[in-house]
N, C-alpha and C positions, 0 to 999 in steps of 0.2 A: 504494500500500500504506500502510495506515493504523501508527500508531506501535502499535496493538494489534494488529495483523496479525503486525505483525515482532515482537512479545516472544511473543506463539502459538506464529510458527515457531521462533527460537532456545529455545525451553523446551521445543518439538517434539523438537528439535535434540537438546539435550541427557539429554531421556529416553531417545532413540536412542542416544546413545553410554555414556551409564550401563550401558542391554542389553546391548550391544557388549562393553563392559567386564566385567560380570558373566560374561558367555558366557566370557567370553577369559583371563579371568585365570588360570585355573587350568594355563591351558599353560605358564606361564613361572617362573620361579627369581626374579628380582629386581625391585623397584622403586624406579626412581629419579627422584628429582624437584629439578629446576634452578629458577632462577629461571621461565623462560619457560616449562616442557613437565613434563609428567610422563610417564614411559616404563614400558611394561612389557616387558623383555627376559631373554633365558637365561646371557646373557656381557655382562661391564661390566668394566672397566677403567679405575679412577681413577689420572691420575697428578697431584701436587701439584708444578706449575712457580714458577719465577720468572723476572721481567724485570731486567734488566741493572740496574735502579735497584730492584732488591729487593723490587718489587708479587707477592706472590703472585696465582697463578691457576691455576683445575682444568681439566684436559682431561679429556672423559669419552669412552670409544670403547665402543660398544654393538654386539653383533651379534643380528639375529632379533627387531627392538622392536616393541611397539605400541606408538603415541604417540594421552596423549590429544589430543583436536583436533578440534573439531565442525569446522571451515571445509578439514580435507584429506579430499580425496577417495579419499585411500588411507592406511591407518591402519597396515597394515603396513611395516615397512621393513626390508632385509637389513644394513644398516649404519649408524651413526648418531655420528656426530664431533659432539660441544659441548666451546667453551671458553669459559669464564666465572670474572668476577675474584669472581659470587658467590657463595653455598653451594648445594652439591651435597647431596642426601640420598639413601645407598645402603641400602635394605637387602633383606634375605634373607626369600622368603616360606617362611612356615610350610604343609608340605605335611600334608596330615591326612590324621592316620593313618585307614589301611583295617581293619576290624571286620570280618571274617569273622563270619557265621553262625554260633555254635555248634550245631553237628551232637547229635541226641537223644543221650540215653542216654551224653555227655562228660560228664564234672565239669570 
């Protein structure tokens, strides 16, 4: 396999999980993103630890994620534990609003 074969397939790769992504997002409530992964899940629980010599670190507990990740072969997960000493980013997706049809002859 040629070094342009493999930038073809990884870029293949990645517009597949783009799709993935787009399809998928709208299922979920949160997104969160660690140094290594970004996740999309409905339940996240941050909690801010410390080690005995005073190093902060986040543990983050996820339930129902998807994770991005072109190389796993399954992008769902029921539960998902990361600890890391570095920044976590949580936030709340905006669900959009629904527009009903206005029906003739309403003002």
């Amino acid at each position: 396999m040629s070094a342009e074969d493999l930038e073809k397939y990884e870029t293949e790769m990645e517009l597949q999980l783009y799709r993935e992504y787009r399809d998928v997002v709208g299922l979920f409530s949160y997104v969160v993103e660690t140094e290594r992964r970004f996740y999309l899940t409905n339940t996240v629980d941050l909690q801010v630890r410390s080690t005995d010599g005073g190093e902060v670190y986040f543990e983050v507990t996820m339930s129902d994620a998807w994770v991005w990740d072109m190389y796993r072969p399954a992008r769902f997960v029921k539960n998902v534990k990361v600890v890391t000493f570095k920044d976590v980013n949580v936030e709340e997706l905006a669900k959009a609003d629904i527009e009903l049809p206005r029906a003739e002859g309403m003002s």
